[in-house]
Legacy VTK file of the C-alpha trace (Angstrom):
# vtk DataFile Version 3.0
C-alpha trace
ASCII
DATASET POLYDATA
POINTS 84 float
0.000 0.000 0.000
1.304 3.444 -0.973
1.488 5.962 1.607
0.837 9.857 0.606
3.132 12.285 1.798
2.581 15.767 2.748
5.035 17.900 0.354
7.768 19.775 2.761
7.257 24.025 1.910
10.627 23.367 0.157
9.334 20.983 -2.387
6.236 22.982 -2.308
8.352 26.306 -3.328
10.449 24.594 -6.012
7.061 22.553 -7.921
5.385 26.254 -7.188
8.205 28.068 -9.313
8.106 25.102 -12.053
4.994 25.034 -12.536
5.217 28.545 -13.337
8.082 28.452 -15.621
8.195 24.924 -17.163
7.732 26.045 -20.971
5.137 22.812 -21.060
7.260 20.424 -19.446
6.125 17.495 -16.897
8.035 17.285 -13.937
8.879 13.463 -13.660
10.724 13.340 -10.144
12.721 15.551 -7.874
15.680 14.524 -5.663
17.837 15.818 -2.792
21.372 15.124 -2.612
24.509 15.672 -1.214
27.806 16.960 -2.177
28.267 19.570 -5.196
24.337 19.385 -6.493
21.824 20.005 -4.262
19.055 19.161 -6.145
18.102 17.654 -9.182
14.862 17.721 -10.981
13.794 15.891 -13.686
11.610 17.394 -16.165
10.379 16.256 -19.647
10.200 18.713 -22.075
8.868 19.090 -25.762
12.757 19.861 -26.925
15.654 21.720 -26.436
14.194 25.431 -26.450
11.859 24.773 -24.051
14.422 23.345 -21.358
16.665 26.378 -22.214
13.590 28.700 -21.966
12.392 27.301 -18.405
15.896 27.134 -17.070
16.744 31.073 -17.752
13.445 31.472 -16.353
14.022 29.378 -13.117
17.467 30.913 -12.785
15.810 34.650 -12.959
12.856 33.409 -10.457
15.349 31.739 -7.833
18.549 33.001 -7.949
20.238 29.444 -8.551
21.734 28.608 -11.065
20.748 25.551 -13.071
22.380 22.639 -15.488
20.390 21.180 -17.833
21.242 17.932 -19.776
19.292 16.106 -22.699
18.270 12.763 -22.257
16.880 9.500 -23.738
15.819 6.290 -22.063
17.796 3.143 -22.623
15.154 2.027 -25.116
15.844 5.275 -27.525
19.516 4.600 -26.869
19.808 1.146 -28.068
17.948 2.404 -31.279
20.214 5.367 -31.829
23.051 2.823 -31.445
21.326 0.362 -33.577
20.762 3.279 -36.369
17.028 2.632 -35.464
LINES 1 85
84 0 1 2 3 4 5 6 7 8 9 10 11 12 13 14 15 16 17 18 19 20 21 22 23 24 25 26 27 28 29 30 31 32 33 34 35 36 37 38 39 40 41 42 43 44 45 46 47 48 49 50 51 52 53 54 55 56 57 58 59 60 61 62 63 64 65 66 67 68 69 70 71 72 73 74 75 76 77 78 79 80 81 82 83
């Protein structure tokens, strides 16, 4: 059985500011960590421009700076490898 959580105000802050600035992406998870990232959020977006577009936004909103990097699942991988 799943148990729901009450979000913390920080989570609540940070899907508050997405929300606002995501450029139609989907957040997919969000993560706390430790060492030289604090946080890492993973968003889908509809391409490239719109993950540039949300994360000058974001950095203008917060006042954090932000990394973002392109992905694929392994399935999309394998076919780009393949020449799928």
């Amino acid at each position: 059985m799943t148990q729901l959580q009450t979000p913390t105000s920080a989570q609540l802050k940070l899907r508050g500011a997405l929300q606002k600035q995501l450029a139609g992406g989907k957040v997919e998870a969000g993560y706390a960590l430790l060492g030289e990232t604090d946080v890492v959020v993973i968003v889908d977006f509809p391409g490239v421009k719109e993950a540039m577009k949300a994360s000058v936004e974001l950095t203008k909103l917060l006042g954090i700076s932000f990394t973002t990097a392109p992905a694929v699942t392994m399935e999309e991988f394998d076919e780009l490898i393949e020449g799928g």
